[in-house]
C-alpha positions in Angstrom: -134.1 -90.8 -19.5 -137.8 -90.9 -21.0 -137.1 -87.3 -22.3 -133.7 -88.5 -23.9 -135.7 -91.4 -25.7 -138.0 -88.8 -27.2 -135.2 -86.6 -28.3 -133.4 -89.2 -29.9 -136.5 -90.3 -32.0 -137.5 -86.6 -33.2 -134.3 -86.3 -34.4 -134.5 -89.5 -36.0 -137.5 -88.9 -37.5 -136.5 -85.7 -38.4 -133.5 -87.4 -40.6 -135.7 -89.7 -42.4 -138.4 -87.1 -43.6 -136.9 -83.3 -43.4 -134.9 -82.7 -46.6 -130.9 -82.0 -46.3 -131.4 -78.4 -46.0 -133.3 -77.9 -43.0 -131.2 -80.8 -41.6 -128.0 -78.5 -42.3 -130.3 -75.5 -40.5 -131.0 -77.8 -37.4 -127.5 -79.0 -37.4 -126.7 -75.2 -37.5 -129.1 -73.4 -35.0 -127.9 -76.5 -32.3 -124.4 -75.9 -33.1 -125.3 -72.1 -32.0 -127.7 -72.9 -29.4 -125.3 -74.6 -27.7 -121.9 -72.3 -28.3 -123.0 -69.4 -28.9 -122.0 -65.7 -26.6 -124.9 -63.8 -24.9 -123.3 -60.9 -25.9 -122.4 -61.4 -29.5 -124.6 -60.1 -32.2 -123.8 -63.0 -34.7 -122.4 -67.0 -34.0 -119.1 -67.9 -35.3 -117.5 -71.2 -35.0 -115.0 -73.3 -37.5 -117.1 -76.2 -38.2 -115.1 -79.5 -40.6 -117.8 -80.1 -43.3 -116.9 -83.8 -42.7 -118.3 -83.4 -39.1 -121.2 -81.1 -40.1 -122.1 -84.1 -42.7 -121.6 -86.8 -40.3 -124.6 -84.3 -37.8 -126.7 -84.1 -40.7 -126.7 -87.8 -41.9 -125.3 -86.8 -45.5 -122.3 -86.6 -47.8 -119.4 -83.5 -47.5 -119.9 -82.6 -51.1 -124.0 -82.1 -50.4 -123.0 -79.9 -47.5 -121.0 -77.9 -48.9 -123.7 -76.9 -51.7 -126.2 -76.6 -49.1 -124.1 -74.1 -47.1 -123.0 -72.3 -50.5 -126.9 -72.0 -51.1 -127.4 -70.4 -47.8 -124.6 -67.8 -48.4 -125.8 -67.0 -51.6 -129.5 -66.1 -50.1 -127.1 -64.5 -47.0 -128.5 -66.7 -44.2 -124.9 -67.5 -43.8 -121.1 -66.2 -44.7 -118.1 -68.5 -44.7 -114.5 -67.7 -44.8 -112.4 -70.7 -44.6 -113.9 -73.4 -42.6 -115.7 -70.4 -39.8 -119.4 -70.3 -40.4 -120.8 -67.0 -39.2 -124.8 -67.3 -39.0 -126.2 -64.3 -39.9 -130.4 -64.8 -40.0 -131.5 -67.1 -37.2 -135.0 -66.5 -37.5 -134.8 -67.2 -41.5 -133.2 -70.7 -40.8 -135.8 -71.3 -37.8 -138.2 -70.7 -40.2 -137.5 -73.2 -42.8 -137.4 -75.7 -39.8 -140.7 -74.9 -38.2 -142.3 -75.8 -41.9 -140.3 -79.1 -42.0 -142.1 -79.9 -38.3 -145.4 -79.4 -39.5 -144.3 -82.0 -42.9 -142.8 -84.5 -40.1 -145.9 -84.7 -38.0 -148.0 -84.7 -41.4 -146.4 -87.9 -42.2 -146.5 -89.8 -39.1 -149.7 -89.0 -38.9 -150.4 -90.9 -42.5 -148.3 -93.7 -41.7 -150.3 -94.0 -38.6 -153.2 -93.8 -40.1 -152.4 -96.2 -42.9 -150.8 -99.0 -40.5 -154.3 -98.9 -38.2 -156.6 -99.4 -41.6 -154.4 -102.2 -42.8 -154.3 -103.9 -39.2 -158.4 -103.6 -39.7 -158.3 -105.0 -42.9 -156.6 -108.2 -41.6 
């Protein structure tokens, strides 16, 4: 339960600070962490950008730019509503940078909160 409490606020800090494009990667490595075959070289699943906005906390239309700007730098290719992820490590990496900005500004806000409660 403790562990669940966690999870749930990382992702919600995750929504109020990462930008809409690593939220579209997150949303897209757990989609594939969770379905994807051990024995398939590259995840495929049909994926409703309504639902895929309603993960990342966004509007359809902002979605769908994100993923077209994925395709175009081929993390991604999309035929219909299948998204096939192609470079895993590439969309990991724009997470792991987003992590480090997240714990950045907690740690502000922290900081920030303490000196005013000093001040009073």
């Amino acid at each position: 339960m403790a562990s669940n409490v966690i999870e749930n606020e990382q992702r919600l800090l995750e929504l109020a600070y990462n930008s809409v494009r690593k939220r579209v990667a997150d949303a897209l490595l757990r989609l594939q962490e969770r379905y994807k075959e051990e024995d398939k070289k590259f995840f495929t699943m049909a994926v409703p950008r309504d639902d895929l906005a309603s993960m990342v906390g966004t509007a359809k239309e902002t979605v769908i730019r994100t993923l077209s700007d994925f395709k175009a730098k081929d993390l991604i290719e999309i035929h219909g509503s299948k998204i096939t992820i192609k470079k895993t490590e590439e969309l990991e990496s724009m997470l792991k940078a987003g992590y480090k900005n997240v714990v950045k500004n907690c740690q502000k806000k922290i900081s920030v909160t303490s000196k005013n409660r000093k001040q009073r």
